[in-house]
Backbone as JSON Lines, residues from 0, in Angstrom:
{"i":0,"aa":"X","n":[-119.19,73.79,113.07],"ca":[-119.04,73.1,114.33],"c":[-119.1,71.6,114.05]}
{"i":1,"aa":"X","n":[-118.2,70.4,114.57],"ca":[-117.92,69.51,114.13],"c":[-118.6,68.78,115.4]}
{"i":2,"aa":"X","n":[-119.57,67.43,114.95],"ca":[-120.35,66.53,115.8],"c":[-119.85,65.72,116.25]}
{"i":3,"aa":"X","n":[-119.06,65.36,117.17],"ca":[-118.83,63.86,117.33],"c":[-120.14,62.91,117.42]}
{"i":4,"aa":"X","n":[-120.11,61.4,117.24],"ca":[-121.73,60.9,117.59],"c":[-121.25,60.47,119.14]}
{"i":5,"aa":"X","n":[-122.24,60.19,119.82],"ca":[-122.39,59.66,120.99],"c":[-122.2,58.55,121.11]}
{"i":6,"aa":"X","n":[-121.26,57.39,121.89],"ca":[-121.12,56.3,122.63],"c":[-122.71,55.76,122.39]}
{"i":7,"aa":"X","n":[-122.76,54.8,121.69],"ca":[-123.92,53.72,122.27],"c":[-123.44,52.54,122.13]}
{"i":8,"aa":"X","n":[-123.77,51.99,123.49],"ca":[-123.58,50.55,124.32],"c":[-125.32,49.84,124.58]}
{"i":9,"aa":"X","n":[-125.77,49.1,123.84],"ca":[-127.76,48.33,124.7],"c":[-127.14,46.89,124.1]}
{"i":10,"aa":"X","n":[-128.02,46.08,125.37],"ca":[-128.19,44.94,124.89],"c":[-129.17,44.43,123.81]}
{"i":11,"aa":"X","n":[-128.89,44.18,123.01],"ca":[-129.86,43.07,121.85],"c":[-130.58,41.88,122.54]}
{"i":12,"aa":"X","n":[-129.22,41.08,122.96],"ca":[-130.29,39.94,123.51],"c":[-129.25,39.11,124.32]}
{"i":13,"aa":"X","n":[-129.84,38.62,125.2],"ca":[-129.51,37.49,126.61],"c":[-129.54,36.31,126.05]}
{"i":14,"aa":"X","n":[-128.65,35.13,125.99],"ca":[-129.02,34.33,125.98],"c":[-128.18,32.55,126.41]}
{"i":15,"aa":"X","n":[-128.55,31.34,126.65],"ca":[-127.99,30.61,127.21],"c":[-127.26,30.23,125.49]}
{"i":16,"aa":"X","n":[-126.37,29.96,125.29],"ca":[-125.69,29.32,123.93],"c":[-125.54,27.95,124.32]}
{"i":17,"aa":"X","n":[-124.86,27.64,125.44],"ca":[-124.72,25.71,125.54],"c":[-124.83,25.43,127.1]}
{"i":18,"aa":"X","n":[-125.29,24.26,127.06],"ca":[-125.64,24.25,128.74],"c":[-125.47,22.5,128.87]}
{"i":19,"aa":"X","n":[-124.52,22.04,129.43],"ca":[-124.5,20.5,129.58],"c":[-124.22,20.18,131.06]}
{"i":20,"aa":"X","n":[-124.64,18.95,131.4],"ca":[-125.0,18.23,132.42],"c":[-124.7,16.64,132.49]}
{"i":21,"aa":"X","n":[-123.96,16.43,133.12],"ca":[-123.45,15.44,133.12],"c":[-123.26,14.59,134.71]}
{"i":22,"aa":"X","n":[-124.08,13.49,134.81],"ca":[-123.73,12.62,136.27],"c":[-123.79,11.59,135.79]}
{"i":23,"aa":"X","n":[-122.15,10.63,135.7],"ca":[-122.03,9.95,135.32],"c":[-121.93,8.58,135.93]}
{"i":24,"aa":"X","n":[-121.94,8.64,137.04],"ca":[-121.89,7.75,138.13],"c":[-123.3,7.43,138.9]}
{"i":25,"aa":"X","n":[-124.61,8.03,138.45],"ca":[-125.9,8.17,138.76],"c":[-126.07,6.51,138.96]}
{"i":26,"aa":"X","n":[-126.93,5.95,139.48],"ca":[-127.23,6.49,141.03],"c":[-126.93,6.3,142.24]}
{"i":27,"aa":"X","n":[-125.44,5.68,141.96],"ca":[-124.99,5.22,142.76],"c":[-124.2,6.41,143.69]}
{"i":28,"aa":"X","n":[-123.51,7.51,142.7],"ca":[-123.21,8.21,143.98],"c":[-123.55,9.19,144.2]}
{"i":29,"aa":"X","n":[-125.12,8.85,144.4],"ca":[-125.88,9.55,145.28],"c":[-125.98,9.01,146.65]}
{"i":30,"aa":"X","n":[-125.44,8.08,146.96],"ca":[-125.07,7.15,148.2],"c":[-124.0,7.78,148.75]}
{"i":31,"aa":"X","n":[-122.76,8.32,148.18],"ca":[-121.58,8.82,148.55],"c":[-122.11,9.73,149.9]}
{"i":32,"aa":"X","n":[-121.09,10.0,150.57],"ca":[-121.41,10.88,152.02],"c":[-119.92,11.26,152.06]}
{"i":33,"aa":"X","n":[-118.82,11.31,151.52],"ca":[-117.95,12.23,151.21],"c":[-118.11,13.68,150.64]}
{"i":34,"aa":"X","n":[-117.05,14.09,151.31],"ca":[-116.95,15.65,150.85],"c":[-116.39,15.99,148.99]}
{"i":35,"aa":"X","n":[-117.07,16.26,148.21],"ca":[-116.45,16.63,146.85],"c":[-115.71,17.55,147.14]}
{"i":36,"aa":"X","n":[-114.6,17.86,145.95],"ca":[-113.99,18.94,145.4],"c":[-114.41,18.87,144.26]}
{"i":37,"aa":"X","n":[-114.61,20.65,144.09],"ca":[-115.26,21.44,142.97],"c":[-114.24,22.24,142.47]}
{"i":38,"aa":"X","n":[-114.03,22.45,141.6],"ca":[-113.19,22.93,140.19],"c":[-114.13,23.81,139.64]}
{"i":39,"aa":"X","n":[-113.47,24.93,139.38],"ca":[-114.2,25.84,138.42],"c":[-113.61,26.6,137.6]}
{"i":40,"aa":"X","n":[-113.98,26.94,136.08],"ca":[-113.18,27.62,135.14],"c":[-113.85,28.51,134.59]}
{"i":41,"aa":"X","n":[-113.37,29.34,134.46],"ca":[-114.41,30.7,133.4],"c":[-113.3,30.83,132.8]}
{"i":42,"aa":"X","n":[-114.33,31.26,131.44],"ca":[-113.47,31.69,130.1],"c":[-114.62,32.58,129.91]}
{"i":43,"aa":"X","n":[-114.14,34.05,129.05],"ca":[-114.5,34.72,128.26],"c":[-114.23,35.18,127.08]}
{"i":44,"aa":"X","n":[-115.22,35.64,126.24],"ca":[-114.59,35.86,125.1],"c":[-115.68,36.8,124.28]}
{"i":45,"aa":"X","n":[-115.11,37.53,122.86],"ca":[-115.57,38.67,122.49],"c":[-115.33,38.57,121.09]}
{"i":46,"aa":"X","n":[-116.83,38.29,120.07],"ca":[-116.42,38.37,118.93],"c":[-117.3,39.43,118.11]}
{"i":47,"aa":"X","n":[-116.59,39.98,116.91],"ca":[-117.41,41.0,116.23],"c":[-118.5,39.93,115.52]}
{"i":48,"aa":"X","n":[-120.01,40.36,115.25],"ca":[-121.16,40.03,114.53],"c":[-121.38,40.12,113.63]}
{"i":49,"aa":"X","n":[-121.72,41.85,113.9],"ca":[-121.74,42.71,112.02],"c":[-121.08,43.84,112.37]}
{"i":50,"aa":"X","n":[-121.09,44.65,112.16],"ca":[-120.67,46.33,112.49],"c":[-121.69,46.61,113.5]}
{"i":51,"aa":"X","n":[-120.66,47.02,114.47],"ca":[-120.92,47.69,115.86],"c":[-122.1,47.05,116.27]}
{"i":52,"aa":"X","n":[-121.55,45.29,116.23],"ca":[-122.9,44.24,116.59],"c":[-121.8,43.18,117.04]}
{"i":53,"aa":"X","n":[-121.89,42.73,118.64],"ca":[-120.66,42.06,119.03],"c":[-120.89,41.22,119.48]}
{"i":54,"aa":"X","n":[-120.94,39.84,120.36],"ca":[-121.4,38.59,120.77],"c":[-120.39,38.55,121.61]}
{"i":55,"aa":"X","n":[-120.46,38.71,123.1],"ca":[-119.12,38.21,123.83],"c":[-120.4,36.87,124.92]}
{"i":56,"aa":"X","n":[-118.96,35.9,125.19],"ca":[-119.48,34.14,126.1],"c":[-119.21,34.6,127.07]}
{"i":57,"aa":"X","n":[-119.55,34.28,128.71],"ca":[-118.6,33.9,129.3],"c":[-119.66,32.44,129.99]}
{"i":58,"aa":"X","n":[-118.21,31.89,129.46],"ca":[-118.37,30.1,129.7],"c":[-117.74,29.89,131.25]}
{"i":59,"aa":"X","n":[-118.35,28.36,131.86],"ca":[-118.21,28.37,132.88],"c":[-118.24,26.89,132.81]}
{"i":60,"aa":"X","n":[-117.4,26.12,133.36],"ca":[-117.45,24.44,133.58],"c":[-116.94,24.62,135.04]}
{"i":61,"aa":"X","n":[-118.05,23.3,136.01],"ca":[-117.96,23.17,137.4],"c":[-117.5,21.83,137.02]}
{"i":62,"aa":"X","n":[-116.63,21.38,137.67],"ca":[-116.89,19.76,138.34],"c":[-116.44,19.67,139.49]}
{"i":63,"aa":"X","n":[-117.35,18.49,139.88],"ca":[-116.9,17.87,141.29],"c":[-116.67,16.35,141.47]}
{"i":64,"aa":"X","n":[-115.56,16.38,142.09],"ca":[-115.26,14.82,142.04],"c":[-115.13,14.43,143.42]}
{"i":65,"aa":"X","n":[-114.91,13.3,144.03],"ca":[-114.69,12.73,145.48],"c":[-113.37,12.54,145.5]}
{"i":66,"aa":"X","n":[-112.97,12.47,146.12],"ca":[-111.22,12.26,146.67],"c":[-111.36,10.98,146.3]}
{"i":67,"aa":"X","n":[-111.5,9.65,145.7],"ca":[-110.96,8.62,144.9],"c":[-110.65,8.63,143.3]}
{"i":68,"aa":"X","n":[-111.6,10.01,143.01],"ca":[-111.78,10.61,141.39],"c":[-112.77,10.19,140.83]}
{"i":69,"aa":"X","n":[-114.03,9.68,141.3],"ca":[-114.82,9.31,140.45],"c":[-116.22,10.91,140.37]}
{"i":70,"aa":"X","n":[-116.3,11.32,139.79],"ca":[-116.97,12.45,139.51],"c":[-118.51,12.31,139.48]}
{"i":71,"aa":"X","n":[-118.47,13.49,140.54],"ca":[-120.18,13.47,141.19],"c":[-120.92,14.13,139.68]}
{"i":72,"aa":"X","n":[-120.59,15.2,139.07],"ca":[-121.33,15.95,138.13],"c":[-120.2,16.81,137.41]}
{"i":73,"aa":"X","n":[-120.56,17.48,135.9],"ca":[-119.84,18.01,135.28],"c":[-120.69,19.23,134.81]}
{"i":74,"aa":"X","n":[-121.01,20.4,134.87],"ca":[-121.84,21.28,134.2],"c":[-121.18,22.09,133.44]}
{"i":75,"aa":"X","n":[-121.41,22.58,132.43],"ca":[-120.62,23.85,131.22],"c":[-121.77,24.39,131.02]}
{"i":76,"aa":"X","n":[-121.65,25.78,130.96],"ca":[-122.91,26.68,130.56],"c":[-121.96,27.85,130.11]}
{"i":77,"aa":"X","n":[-122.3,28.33,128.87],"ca":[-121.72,29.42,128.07],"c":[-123.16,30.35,127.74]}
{"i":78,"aa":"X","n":[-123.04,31.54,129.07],"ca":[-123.93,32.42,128.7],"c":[-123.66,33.59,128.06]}
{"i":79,"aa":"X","n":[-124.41,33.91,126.77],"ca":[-124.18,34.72,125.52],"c":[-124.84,36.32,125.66]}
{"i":80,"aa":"X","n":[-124.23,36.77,125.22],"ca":[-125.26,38.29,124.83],"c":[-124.25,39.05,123.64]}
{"i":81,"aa":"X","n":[-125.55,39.85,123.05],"ca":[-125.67,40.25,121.79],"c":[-125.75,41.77,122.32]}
{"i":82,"aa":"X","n":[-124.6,42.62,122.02],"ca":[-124.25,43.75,122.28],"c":[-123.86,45.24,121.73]}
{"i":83,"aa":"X","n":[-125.04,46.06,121.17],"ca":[-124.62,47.25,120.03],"c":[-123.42,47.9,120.82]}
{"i":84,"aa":"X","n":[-122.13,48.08,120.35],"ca":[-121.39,49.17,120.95],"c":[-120.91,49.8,119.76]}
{"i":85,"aa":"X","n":[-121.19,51.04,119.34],"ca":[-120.6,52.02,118.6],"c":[-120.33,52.91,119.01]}
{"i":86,"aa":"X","n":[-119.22,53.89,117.88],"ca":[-119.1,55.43,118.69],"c":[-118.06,55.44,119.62]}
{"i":87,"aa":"X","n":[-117.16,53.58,120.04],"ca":[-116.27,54.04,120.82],"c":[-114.59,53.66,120.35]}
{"i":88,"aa":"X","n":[-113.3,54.45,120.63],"ca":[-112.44,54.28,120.32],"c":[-111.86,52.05,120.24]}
{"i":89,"aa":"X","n":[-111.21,52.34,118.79],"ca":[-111.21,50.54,119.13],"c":[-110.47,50.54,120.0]}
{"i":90,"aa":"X","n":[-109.7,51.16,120.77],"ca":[-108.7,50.26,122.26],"c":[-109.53,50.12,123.51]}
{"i":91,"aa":"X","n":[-111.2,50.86,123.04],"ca":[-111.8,50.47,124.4],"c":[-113.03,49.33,124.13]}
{"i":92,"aa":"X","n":[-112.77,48.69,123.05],"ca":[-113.71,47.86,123.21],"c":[-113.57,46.3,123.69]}
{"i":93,"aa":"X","n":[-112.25,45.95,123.8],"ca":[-112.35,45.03,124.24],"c":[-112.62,45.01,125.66]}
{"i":94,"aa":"X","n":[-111.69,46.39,126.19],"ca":[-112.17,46.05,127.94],"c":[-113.85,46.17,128.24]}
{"i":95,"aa":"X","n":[-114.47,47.16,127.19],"ca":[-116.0,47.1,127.37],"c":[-116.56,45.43,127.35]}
{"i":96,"aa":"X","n":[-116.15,44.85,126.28],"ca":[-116.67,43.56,126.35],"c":[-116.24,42.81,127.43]}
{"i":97,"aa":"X","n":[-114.49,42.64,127.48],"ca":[-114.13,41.72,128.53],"c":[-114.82,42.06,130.26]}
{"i":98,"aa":"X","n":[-115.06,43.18,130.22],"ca":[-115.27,43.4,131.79],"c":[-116.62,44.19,132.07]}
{"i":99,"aa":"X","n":[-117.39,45.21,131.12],"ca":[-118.28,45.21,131.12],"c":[-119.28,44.71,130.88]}
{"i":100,"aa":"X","n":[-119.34,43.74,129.87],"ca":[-120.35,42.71,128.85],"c":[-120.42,41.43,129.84]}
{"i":101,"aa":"X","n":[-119.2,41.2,130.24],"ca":[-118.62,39.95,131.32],"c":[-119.95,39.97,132.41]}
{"i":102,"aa":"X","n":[-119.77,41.38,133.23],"ca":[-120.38,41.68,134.22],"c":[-122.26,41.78,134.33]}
{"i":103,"aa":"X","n":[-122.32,42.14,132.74],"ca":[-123.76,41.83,132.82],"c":[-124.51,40.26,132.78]}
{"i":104,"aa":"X","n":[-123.16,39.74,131.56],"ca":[-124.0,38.33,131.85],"c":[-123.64,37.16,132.91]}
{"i":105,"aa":"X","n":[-122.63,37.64,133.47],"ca":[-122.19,36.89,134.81],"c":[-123.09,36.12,135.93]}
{"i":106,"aa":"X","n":[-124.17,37.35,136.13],"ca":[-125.65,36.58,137.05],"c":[-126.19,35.76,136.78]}
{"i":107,"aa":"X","n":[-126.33,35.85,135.13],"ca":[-126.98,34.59,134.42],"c":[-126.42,33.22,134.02]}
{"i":108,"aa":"X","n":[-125.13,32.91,134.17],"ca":[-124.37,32.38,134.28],"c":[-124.25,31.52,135.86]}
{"i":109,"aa":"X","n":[-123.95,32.14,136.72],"ca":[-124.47,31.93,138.12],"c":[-125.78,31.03,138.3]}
{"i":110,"aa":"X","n":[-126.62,31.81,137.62],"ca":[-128.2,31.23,138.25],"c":[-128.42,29.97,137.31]}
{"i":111,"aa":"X","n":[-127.85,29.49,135.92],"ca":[-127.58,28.64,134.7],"c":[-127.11,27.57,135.88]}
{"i":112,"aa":"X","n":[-126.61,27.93,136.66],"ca":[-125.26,26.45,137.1],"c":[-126.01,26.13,138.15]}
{"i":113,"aa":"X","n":[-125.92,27.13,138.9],"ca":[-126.98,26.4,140.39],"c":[-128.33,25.48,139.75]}
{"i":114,"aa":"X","n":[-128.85,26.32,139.24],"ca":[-129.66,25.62,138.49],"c":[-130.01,24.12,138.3]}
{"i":115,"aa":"X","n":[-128.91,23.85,137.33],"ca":[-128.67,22.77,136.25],"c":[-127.94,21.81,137.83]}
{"i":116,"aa":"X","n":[-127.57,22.32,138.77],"ca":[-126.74,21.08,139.65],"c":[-127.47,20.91,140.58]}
{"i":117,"aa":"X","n":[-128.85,21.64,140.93],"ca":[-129.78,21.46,141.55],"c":[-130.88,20.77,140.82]}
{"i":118,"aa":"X","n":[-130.95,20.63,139.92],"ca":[-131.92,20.06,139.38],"c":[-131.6,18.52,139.26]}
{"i":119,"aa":"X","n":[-130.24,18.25,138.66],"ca":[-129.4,17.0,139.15],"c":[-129.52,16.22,140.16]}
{"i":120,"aa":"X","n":[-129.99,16.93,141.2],"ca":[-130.26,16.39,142.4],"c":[-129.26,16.42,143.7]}
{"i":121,"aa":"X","n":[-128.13,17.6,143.16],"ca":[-126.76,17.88,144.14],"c":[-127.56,19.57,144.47]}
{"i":122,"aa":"X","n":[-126.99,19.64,145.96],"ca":[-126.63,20.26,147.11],"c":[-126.29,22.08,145.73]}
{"i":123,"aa":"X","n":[-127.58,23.28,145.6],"ca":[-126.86,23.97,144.04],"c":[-125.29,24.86,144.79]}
{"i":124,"aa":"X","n":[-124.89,24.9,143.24],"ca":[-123.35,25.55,143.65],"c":[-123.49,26.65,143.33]}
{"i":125,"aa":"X","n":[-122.75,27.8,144.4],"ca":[-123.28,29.36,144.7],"c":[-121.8,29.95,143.21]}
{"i":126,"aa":"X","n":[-121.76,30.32,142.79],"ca":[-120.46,30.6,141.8],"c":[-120.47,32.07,142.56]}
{"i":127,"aa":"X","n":[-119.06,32.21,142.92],"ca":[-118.76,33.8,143.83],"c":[-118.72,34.79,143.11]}
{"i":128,"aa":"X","n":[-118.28,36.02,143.42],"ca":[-118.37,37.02,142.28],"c":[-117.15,36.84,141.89]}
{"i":129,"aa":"X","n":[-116.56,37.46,140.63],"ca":[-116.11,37.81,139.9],"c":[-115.33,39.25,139.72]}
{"i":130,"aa":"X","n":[-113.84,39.57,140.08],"ca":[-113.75,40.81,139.51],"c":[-113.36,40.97,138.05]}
{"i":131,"aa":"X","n":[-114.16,41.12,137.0],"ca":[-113.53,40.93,135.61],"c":[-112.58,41.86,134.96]}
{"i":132,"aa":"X","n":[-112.79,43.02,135.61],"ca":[-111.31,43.9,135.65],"c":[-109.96,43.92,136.32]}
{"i":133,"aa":"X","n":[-110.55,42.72,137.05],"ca":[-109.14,42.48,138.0],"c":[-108.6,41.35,136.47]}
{"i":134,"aa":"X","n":[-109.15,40.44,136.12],"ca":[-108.67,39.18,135.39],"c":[-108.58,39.85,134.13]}
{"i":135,"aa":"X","n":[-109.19,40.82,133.72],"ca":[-108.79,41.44,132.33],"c":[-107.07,42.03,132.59]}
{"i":136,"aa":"X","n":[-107.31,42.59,133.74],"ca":[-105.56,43.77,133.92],"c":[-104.37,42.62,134.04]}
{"i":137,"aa":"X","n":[-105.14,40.99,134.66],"ca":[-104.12,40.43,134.82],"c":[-103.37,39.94,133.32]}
{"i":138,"aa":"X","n":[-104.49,39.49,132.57],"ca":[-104.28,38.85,131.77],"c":[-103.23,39.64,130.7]}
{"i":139,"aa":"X","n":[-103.88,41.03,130.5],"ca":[-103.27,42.22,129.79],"c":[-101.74,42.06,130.59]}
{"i":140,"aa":"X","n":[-101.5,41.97,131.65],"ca":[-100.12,41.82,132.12],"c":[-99.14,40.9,131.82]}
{"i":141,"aa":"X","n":[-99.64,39.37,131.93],"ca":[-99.3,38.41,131.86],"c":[-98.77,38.17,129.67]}
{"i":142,"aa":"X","n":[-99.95,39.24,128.85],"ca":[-99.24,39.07,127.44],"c":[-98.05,39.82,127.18]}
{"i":143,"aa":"X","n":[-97.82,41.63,128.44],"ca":[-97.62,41.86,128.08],"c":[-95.7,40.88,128.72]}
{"i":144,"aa":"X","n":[-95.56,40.46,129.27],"ca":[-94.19,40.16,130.19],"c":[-94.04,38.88,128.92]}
{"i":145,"aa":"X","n":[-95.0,38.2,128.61],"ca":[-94.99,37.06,127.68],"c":[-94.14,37.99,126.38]}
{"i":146,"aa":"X","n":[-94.38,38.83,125.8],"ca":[-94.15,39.75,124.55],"c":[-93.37,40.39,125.09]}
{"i":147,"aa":"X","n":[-92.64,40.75,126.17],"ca":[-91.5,41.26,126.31],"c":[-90.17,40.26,126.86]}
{"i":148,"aa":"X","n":[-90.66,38.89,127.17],"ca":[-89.47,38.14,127.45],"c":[-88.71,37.92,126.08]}
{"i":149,"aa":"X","n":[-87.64,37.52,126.39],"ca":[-86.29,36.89,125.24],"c":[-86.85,35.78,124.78]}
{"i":150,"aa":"X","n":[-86.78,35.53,122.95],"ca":[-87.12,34.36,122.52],"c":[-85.8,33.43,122.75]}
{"i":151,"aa":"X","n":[-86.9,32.25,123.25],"ca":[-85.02,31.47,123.28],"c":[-85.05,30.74,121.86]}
{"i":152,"aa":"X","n":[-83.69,30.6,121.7],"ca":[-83.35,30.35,120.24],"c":[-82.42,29.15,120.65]}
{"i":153,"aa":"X","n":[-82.36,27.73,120.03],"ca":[-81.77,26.77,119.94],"c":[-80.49,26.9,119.97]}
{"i":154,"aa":"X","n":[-79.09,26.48,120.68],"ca":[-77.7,26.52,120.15],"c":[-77.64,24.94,119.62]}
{"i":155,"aa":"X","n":[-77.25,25.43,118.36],"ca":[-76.85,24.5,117.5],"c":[-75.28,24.09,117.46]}
C-alpha cells in the first residue's frame, strides 16, 4: 500500500522586514486644512528559503499629497512571513503563497500603516480589504493575453 505524505502548510514566523516614514514638509503642513489624496500600492511576492521553507512580502506604500503636490507623508511597510509548505503539487504553490500567505499577513500590514501614520501625527489610514484571489486570477490573466498576443516585429 503506497503513502502519500500529507500537505503541511504552519507559519515559522511573522514579521515587519522594512517600515519607513516619511513627512517631509513637517511642520508646516500640519497647518494645511485641505483635503489630501492618498495613493496606495501593494505588491506581493514569494520566494523559496530552503526546501519547503518559503518567505512571501506583501509590501504596501501609502502617500498622500494636497492638490498643489506637496506631500503630507509617505509610508512603505513590507510585512514578511516565513512559511513551511510541503507535500504540495508545484502548480499550487504559488497561489498558496500569492493568496493564501497574502491573506494571513495582510492584517499586519494594515495595523503597520495605521500605525506608523498615526503616530506621525495624521488622521490613521484604514487600508480596505483585499481580495488576493481576485488580483492573483487577474494577474494570471493579464500574463496569460500578454503571452498570447503577436510579437510585433520591425518592417525593415
Amino acid at each position: 500500500m503506497s503513502e502519500t505524505a500529507q500537505p503541511v502548510f504552519t507559519i515559522e514566523k511573522l514579521y515587519v522586514k522594512d517600515l519607513s516614514l516619511e513627512v517631509p514638509n513637517a511642520p508646516r503642513i500640519f497647518l494645511e486644512r485641505e483635503n489630501p489624496e492618498i495613493n496606495i500600492q501593494l505588491r506581493t511576492e514569494g520566494n523559496a528559503v530552503d526546501e519547503g521553507i518559503f518567505e512571501v512580502v506583501v509590501a504596501v506604500t501609502v502617500t498622500s499629497k494636497l492638490p498643489d503636490g506637496r506631500n503630507l507623508f509617505l509610508v512603505e511597510v513590507s510585512q514578511a512571513g516565513i512559511f513551511q509548505i510541503r507535500n504540495v503539487p508545484q502548480e499550487d504553490l504559488e497561489p498558496i503563497m500569492m493568496i493564501g500567505c497574502a491573506n494571513i499577513l495582510y492584517p499586519y500590514v494594515r495595523e503597520a500603516v495605521s500605525d506608523a501614520v498615526g503616530r506621525a501625527g495624521f488622521p490613521p489610514v484604514m487600508l480596505a480589504p483585499v481580495n488576493f484571489e481576485g488580483l492573483y486570477q487577474a494577474r494570471k490573466q493579464q500574463a496569460a493575453a500578454a503571452a498570447s498576443a503577436p510579437a510585433e516585429v520591425p518592417i525593415q
